[in-house]
N, CA, C and O of each residue as an XYZ file, in Angstrom:
876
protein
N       0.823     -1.201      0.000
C       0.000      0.000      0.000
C       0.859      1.254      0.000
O       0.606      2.228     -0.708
N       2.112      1.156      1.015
C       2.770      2.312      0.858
C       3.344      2.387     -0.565
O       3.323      3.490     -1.109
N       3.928      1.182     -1.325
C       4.227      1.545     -2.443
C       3.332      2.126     -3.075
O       3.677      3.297     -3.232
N       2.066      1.863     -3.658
C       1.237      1.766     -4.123
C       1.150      3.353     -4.510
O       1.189      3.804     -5.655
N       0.999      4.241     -3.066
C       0.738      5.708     -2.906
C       2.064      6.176     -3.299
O       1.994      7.331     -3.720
N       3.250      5.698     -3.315
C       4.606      6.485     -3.990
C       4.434      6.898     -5.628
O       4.748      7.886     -6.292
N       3.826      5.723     -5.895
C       3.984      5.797     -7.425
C       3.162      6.173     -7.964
O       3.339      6.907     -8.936
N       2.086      5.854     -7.589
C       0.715      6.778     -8.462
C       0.238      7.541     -8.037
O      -0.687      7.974     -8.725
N       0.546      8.474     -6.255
C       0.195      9.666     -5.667
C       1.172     10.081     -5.814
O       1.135     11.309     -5.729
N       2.399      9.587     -6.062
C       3.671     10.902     -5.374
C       3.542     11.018     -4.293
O       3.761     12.209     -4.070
N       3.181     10.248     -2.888
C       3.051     10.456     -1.860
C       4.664      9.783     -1.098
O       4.999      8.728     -1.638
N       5.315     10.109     -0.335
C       6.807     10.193      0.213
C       6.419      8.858      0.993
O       5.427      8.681      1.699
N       7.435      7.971      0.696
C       7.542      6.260      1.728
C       7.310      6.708      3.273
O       6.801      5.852      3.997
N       7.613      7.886      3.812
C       7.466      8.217      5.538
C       5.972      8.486      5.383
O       5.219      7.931      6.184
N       5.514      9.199      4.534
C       3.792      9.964      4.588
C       2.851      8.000      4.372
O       1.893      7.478      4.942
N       3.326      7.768      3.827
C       2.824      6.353      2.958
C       2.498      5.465      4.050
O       1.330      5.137      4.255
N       3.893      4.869      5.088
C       3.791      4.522      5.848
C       2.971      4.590      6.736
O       2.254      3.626      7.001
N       2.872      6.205      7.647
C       2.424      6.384      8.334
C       0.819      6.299      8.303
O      -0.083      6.095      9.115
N       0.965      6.603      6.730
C      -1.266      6.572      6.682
C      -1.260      4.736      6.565
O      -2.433      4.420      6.369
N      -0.372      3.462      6.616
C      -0.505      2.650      6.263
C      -0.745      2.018      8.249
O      -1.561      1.250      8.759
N       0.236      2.697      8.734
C       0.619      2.473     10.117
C       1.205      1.330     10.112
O       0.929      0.447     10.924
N       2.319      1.188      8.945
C       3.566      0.191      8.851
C       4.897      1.092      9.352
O       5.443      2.042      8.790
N       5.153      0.546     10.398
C       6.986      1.086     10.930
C       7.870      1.035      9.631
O       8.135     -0.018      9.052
N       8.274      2.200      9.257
C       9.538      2.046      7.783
C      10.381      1.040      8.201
O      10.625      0.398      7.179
N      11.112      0.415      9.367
C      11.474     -0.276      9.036
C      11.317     -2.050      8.776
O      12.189     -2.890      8.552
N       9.935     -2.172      8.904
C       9.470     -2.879      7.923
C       8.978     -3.080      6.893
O       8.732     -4.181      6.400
N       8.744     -1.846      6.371
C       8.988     -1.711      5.038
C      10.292     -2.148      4.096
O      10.294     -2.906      3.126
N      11.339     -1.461      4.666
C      12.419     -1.404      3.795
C      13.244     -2.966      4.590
O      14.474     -2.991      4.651
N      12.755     -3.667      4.912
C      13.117     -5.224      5.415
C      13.178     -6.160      4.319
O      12.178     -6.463      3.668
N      14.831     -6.826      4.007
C      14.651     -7.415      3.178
C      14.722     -8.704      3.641
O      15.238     -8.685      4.758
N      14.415     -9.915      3.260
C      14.901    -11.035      3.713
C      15.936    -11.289      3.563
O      16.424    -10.259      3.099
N      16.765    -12.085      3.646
C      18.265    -12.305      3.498
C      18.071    -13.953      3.352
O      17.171    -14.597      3.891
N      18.862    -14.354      2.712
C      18.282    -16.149      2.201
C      19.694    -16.547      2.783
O      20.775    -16.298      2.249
N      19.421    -17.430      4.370
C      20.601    -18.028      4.703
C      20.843    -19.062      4.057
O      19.893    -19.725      3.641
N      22.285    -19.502      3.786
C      22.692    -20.592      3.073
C      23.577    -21.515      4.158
O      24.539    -21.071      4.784
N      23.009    -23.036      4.271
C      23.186    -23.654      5.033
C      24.599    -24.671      5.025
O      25.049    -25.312      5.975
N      25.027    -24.600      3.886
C      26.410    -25.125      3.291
C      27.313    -24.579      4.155
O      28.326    -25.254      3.975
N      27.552    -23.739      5.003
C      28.656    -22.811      5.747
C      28.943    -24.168      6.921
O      29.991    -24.774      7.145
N      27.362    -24.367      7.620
C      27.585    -25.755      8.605
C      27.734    -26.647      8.163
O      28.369    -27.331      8.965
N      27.442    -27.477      6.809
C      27.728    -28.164      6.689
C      29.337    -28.506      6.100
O      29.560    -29.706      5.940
N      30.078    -27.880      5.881
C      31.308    -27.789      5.426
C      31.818    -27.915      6.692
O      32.453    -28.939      6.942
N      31.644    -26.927      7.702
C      31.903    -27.194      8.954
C      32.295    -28.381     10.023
O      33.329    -28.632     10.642
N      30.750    -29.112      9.944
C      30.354    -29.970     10.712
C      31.119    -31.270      9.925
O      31.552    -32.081     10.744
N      31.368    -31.628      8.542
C      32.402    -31.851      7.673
C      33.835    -32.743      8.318
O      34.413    -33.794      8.594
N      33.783    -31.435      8.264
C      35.615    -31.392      8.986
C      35.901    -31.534     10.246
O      37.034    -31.851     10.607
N      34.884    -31.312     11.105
C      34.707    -31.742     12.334
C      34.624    -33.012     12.780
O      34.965    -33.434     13.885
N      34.250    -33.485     12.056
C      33.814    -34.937     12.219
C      34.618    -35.792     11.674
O      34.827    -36.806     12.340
N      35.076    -35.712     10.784
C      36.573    -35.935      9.924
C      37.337    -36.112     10.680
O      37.790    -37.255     10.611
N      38.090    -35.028     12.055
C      38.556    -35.347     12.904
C      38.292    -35.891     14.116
O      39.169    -36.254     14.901
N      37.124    -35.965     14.306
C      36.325    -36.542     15.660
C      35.129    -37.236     15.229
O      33.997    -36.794     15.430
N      35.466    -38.682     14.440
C      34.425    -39.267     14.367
C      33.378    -39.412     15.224
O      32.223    -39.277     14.819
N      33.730    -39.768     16.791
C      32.699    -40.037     17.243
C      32.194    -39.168     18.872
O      31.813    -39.494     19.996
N      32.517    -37.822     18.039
C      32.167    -36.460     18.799
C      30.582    -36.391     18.971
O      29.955    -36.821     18.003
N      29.845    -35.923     20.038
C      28.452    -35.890     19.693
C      27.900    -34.294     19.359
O      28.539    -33.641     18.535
N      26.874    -33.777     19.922
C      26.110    -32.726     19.029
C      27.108    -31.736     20.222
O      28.163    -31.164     19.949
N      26.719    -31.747     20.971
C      26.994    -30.370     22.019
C      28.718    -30.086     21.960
O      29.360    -29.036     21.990
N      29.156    -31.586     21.859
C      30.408    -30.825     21.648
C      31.214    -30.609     20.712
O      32.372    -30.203     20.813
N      30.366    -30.995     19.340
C      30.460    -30.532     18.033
C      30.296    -28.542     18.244
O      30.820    -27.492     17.871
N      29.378    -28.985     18.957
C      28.540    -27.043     18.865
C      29.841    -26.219     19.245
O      30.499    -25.334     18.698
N      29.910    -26.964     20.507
C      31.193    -25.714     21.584
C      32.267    -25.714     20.691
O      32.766    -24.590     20.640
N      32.892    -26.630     19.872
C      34.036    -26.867     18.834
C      33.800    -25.781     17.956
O      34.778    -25.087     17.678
N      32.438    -25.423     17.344
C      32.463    -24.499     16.568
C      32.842    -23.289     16.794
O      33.708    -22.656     16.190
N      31.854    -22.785     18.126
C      31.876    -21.557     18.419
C      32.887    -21.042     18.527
O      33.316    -19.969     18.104
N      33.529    -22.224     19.424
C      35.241    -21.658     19.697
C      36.037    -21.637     18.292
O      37.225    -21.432     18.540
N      35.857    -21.746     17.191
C      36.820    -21.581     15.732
C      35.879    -20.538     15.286
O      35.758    -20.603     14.063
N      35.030    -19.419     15.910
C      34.745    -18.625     15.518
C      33.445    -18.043     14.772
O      33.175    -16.972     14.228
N      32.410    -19.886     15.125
C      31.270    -19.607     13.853
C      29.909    -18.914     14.986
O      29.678    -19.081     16.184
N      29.405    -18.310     14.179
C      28.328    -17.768     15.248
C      26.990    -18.283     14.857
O      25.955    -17.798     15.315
N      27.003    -18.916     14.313
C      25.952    -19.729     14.050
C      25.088    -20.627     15.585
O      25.637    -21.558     16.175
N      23.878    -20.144     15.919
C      23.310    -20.706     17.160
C      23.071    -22.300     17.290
O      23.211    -23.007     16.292
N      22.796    -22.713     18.229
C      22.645    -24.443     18.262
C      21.643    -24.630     17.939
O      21.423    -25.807     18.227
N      20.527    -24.077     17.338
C      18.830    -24.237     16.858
C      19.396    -24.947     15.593
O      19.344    -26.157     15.373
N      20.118    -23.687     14.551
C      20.485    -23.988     13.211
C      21.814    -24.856     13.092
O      22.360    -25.219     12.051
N      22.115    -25.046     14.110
C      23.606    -26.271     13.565
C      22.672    -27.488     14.068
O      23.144    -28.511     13.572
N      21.436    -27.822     14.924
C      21.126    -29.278     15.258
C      20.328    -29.278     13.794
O      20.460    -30.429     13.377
N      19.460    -28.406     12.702
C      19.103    -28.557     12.246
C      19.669    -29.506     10.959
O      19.069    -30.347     10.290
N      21.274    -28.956     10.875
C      21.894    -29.588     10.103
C      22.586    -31.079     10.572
O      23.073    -31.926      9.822
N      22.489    -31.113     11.805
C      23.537    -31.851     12.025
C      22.583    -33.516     11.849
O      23.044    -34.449     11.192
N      21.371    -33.574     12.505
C      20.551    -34.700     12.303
C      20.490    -34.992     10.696
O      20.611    -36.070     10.115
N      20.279    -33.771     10.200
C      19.877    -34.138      8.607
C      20.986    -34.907      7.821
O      20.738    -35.674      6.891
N      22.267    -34.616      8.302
C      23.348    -35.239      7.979
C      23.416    -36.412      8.190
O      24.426    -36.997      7.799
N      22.489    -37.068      8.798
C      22.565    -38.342      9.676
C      23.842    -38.538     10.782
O      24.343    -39.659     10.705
N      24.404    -37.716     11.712
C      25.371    -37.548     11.964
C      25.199    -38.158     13.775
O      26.151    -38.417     14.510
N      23.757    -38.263     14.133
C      23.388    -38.873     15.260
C      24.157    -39.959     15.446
O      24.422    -40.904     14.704
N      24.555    -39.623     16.814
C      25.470    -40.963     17.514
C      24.561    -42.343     17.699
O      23.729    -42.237     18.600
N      24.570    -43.247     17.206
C      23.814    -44.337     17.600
C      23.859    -44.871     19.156
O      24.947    -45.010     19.714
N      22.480    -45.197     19.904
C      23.115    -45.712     21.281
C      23.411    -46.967     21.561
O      22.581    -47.738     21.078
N      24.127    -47.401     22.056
C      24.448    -48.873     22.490
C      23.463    -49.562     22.584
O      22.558    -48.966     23.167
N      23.116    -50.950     22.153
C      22.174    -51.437     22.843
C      22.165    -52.806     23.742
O      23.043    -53.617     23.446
N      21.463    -53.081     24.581
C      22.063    -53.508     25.963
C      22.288    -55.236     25.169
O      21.740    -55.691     24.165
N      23.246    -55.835     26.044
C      24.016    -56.829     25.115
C      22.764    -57.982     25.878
O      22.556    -58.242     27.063
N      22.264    -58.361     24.923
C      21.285    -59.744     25.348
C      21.834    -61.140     25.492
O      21.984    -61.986     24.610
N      22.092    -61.209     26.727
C      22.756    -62.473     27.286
C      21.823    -64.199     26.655
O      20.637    -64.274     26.334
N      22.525    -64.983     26.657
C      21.817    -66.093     25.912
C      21.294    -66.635     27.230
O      21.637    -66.422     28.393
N      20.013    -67.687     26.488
C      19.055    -68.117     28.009
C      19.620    -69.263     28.342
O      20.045    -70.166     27.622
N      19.580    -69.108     29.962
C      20.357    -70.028     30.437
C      19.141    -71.080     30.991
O      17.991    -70.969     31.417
N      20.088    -72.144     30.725
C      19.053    -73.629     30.960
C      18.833    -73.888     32.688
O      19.827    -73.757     33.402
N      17.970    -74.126     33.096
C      17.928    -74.296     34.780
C      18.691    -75.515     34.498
O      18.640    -76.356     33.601
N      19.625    -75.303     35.846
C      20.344    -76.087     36.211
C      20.607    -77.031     37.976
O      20.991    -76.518     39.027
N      20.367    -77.962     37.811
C      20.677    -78.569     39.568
C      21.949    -78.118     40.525
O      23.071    -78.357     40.078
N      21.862    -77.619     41.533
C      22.804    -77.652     42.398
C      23.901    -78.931     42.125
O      23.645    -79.984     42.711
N      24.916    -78.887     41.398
C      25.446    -80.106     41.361
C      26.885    -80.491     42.933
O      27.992    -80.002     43.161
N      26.117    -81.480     43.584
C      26.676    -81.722     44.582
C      28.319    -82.504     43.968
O      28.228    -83.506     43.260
N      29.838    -81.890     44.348
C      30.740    -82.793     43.613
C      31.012    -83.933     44.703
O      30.258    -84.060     45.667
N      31.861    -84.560     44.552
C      32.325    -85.718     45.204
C      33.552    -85.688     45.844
O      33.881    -86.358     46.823
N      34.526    -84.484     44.948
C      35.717    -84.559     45.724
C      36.003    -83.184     45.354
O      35.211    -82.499     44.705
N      37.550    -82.629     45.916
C      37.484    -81.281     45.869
C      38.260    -81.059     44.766
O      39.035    -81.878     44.272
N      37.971    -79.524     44.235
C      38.620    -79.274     42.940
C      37.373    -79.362     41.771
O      37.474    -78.570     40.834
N      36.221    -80.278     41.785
C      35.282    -80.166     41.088
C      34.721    -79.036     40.215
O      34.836    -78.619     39.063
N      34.079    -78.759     41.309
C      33.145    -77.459     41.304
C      33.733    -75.914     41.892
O      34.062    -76.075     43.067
N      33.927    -74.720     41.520
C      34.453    -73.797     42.342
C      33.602    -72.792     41.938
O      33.422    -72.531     40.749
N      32.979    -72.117     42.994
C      32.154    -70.790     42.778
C      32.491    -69.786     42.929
O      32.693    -69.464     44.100
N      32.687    -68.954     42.052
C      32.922    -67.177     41.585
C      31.557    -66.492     42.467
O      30.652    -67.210     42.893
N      31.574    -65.553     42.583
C      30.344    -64.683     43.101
C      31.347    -62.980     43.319
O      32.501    -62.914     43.742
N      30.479    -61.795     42.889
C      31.006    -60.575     43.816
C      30.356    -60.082     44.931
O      29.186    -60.458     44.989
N      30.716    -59.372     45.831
C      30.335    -58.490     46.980
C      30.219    -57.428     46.976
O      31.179    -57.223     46.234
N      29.671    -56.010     47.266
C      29.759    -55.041     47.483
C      29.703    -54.241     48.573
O      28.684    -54.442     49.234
N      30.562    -53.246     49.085
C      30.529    -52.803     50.129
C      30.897    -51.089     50.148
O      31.369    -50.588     49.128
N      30.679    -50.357     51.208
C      31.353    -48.767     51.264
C      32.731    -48.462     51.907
O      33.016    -49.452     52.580
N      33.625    -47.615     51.991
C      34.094    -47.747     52.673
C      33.992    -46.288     53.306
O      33.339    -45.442     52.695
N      34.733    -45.903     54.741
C      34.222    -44.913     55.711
C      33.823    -43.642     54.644
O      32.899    -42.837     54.758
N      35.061    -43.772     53.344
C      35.184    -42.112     52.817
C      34.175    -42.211     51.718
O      34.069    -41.351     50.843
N      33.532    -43.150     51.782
C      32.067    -43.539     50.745
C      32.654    -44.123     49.200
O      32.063    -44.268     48.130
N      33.865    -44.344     49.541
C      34.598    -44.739     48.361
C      33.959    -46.916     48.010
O      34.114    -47.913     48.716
N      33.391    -46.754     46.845
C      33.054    -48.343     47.258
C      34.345    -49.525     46.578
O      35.370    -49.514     45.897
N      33.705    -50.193     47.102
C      35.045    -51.454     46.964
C      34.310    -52.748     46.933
O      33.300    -52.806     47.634
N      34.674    -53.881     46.181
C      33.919    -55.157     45.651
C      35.319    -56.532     46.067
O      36.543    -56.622     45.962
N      34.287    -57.298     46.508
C      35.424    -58.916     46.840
C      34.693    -59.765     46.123
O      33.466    -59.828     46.045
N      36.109    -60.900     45.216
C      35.815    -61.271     44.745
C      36.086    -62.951     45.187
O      37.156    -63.553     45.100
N      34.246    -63.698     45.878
C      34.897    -64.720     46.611
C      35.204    -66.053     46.049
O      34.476    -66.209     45.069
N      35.705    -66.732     46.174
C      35.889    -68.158     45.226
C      36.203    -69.258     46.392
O      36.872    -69.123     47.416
N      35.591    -70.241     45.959
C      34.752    -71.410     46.696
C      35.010    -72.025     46.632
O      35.499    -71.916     45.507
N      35.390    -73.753     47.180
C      35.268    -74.886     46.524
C      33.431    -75.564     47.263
O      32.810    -75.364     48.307
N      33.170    -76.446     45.915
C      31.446    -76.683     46.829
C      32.009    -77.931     47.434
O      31.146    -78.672     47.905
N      33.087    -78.292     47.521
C      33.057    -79.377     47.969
C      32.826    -79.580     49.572
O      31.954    -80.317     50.032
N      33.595    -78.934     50.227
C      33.923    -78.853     51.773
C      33.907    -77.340     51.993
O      34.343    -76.823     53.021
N      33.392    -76.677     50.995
C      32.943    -75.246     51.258
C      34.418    -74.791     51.635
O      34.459    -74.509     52.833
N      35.124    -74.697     51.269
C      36.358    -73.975     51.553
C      36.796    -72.650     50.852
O      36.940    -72.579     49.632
N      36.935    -71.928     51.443
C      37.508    -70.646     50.906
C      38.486    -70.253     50.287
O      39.373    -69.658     50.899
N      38.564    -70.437     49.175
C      39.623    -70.815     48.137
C      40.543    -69.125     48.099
O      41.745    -69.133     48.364
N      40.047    -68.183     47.857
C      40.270    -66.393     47.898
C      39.226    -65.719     48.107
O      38.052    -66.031     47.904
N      39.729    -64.648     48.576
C      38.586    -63.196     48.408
C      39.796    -62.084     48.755
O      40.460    -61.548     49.642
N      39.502    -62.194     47.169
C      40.436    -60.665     46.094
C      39.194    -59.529     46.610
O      37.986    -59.624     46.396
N      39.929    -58.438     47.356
C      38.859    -57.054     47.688
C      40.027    -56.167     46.936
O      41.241    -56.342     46.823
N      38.886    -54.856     46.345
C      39.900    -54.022     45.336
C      38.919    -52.910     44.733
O      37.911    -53.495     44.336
N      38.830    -51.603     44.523
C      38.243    -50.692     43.938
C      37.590    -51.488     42.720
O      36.398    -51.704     42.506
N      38.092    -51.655     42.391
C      38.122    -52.385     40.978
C      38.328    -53.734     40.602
O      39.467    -54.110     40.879
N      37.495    -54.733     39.975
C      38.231    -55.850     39.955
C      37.491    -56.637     38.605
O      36.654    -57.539     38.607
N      38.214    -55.848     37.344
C      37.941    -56.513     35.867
C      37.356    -57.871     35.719
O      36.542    -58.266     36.554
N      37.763    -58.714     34.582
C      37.839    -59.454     34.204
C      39.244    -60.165     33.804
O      39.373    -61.356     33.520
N      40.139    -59.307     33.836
C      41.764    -59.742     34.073
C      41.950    -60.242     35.271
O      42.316    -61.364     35.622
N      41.601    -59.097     35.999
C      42.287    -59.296     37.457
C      41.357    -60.831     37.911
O      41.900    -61.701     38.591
N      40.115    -60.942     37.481
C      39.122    -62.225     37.728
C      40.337    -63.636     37.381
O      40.496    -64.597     38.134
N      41.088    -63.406     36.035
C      41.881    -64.335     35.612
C      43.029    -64.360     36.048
O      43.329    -65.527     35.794
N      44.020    -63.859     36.590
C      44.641    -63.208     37.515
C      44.626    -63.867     39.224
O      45.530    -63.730     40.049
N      43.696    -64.382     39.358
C      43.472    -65.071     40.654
C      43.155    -66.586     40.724
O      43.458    -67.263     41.706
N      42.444    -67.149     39.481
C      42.591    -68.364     38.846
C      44.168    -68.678     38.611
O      44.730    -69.526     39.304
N      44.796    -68.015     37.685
C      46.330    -68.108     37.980
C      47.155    -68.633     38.760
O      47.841    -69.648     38.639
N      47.023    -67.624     39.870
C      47.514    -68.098     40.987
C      47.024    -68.924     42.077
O      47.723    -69.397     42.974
N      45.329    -69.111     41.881
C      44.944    -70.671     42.355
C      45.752    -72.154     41.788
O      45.772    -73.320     42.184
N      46.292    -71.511     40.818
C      46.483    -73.025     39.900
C      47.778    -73.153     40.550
O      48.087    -74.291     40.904
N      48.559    -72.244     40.767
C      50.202    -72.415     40.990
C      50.053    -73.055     42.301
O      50.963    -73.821     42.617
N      48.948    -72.868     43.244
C      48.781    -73.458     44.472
C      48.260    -74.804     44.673
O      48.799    -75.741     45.262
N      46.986    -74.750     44.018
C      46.025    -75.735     43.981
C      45.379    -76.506     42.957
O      44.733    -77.516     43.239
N      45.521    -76.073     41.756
C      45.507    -76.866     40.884
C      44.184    -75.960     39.963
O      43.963    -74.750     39.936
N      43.488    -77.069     39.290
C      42.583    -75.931     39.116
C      41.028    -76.756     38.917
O      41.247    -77.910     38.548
N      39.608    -76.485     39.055
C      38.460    -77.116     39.032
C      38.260    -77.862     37.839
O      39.312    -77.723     37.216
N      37.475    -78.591     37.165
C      36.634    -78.930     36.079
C      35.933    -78.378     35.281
O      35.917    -78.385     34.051
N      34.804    -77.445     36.702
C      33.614    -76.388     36.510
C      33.831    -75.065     37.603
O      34.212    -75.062     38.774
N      33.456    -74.053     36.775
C      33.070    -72.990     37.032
C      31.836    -72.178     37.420
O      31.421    -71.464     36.507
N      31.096    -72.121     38.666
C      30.135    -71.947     38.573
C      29.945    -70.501     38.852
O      30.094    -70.063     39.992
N      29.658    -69.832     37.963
C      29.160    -68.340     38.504
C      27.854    -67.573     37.330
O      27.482    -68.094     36.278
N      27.401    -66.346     37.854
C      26.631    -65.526     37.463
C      26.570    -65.183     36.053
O      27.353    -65.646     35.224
N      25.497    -64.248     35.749
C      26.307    -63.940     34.460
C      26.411    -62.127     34.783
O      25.594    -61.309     34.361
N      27.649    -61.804     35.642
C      27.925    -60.702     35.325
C      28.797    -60.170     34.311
O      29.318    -61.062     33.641
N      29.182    -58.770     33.925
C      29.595    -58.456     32.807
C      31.445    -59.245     32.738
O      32.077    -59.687     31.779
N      31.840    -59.111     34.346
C      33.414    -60.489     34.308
C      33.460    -61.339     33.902
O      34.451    -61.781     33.320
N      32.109    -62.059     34.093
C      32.372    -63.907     33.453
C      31.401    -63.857     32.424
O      30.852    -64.958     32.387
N      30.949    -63.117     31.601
C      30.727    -63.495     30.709
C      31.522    -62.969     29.243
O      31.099    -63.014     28.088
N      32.762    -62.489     29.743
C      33.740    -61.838     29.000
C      34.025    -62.800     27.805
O      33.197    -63.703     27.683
N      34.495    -62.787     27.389
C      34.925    -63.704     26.172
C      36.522    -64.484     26.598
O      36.955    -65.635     26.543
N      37.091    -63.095     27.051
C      38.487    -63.445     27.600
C      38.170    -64.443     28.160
O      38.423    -65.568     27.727
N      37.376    -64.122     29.546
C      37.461    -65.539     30.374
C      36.961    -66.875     29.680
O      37.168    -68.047     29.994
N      36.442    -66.476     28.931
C      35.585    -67.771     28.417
C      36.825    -68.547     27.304
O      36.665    -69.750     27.099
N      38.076    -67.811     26.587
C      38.708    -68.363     25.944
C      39.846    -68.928     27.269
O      40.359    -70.045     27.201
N      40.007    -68.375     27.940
C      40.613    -68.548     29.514
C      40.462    -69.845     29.746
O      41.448    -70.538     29.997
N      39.116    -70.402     29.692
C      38.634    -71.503     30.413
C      38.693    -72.416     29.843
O      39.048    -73.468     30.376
N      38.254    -72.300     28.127
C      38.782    -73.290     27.127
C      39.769    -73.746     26.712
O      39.711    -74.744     25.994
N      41.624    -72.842     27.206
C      42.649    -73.213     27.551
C      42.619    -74.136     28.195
O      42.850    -75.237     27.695
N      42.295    -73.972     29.648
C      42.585    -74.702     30.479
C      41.128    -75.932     30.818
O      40.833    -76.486     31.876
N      40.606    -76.002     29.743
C      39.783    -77.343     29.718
C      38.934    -77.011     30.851
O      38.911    -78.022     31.553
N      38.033    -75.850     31.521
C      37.294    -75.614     32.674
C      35.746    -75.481     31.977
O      35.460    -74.615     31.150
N      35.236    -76.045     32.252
C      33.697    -75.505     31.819
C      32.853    -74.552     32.627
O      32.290    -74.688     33.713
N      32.905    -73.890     32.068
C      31.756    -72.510     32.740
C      30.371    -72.993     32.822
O      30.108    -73.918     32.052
N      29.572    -72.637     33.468
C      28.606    -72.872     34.000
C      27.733    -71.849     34.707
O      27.942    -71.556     35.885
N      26.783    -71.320     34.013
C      26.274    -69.815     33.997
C      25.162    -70.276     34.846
O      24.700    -71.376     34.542
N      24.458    -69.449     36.192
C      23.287    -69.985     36.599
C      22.408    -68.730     35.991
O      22.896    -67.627     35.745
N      20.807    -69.145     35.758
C      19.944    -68.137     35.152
C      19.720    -66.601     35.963
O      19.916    -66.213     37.115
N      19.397    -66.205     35.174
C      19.451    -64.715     35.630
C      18.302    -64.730     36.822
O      17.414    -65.583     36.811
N      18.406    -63.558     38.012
C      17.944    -63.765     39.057
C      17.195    -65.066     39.778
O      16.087    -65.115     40.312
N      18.297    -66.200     39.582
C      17.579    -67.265     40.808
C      19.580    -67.506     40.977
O      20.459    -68.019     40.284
N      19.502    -66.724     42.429
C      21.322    -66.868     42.680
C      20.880    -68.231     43.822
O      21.797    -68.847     44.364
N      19.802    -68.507     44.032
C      19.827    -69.945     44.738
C      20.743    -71.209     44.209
O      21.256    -72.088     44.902
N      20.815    -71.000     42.391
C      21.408    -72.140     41.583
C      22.716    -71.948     41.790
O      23.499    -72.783     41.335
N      23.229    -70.762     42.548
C      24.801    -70.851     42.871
C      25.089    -70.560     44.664
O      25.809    -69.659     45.096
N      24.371    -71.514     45.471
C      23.977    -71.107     47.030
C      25.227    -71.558     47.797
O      25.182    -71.061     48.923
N      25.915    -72.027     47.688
C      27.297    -72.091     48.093
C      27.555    -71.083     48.532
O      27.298    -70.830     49.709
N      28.202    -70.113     47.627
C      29.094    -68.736     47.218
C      28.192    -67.911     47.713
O      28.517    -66.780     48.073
N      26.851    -68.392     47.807
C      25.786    -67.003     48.325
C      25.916    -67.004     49.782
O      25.915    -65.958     50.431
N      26.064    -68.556     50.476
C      25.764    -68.519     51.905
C      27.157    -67.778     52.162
O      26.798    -66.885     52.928
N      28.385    -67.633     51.998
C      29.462    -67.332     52.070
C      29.121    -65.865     51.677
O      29.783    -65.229     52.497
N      28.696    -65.273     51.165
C      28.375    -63.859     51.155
C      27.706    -63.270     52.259
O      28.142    -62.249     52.791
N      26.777    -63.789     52.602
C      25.781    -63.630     53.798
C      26.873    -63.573     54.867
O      27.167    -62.570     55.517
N      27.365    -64.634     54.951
C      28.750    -64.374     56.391
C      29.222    -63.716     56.417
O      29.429    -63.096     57.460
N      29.773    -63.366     55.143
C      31.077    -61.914     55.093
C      29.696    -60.849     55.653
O      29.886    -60.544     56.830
N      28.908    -60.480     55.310
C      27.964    -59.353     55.738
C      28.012    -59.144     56.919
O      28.527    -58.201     57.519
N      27.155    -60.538     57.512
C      27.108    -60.642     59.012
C      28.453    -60.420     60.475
O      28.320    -60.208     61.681
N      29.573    -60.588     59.648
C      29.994    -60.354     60.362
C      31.211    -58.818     60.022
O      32.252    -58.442     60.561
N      30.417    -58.333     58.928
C      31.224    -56.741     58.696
C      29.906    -56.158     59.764
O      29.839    -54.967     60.069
């Protein structure tokens, strides 16, 4: 409309406006056509060097080399890229067959793995790792340690063997230690069969459990 009155009244873009009651400077507002190639060249080379960088700290990477581009318009690009980190997905353990308490006959048979958990005063926690024989229930170790892998798990078998020789069967859980692969090629060295009890019934490994209960009772 304000144009409208410039050109065929001769009426001035401020007079125009004002009978329109448009602010001049939306009038004289041009769009500006952002071009989105700037992030993606960007995000590019970023990734090039940090394959497996995710969004936010793709973003802060930018800003800091200077781009001012906001995180609205770089997530816009960055999904479209397909550039989303995929999430892990939780590792599905194979089903374990119920199994009998197998009573052995002599010692060395059967030996039960199990962990513990506990605090210590400075709230720092710490885990033991107890090992069994089912035979005469004997307390074969209990490795305690901030930390205690799946090395260090093999690591104590080791040095059971230099002492005592070593079981047949293995009976433990399926936590993320024994169901390592390591251990499992570990065991096929040394001719041991593992022996997984099903997920929540720790009754199928009650040995190593009643022996947990003690350590409790008497911390």
């Amino acid at each position: 409309m304000a144009t409208y009155m410039n050109v065929e009244h001769d009426v001035s873009i401020r007079r125009g406006c004002d009978a329109a009651s448009l602010p001049r400077s939306t009038y004289r507002y041009k769009r500006k056509r952002r071009c989105d190639d700037a992030p993606i060249d960007a995000l590019n080379e970023l990734i090039e060097a940090h394959p497996s960088i995710g969004f936010w700290p793709a973003f802060h990477r930018l800003r800091l080399a200077g781009h001012g581009w906001n995180h609205k318009r770089v997530y816009r690009v960055y999904p479209a890229m397909g550039l989303n980190i995929r999430r892990r997905s939780k590792k599905r353990l194979s089903a374990r067959e119920k199994q009998e308490l197998f009573q052995p006959s002599e010692p060395n048979q059967v030996w039960s793995l199990d962990f513990t958990h506990d605090t210590l005063w400075d709230g720092r926690t710490f885990r033991m790792l107890n090992v069994i024989d089912d035979f005469n229930r004997e307390v074969l170790r209990i490795e305690a340690d901030t930390s205690l892998p799946t090395l260090r798990v093999i690591r104590v078998l080791k040095q059971l063997k230099e002492t005592r020789g070593l079981p047949a069967m293995l009976r433990v859980d399926n936590g993320p230690e024994f169901v390592s692969h390591r251990l499992d090629a570990w065991c096929k060295d040394n001719k041991i069969t593992l022996a997984f009890i099903q997920s929540g019934k720790p009754t199928q490994n009650a040995y190593v459990e009643r022996l947990n209960g003690s350590i409790r009772e008497l911390h």
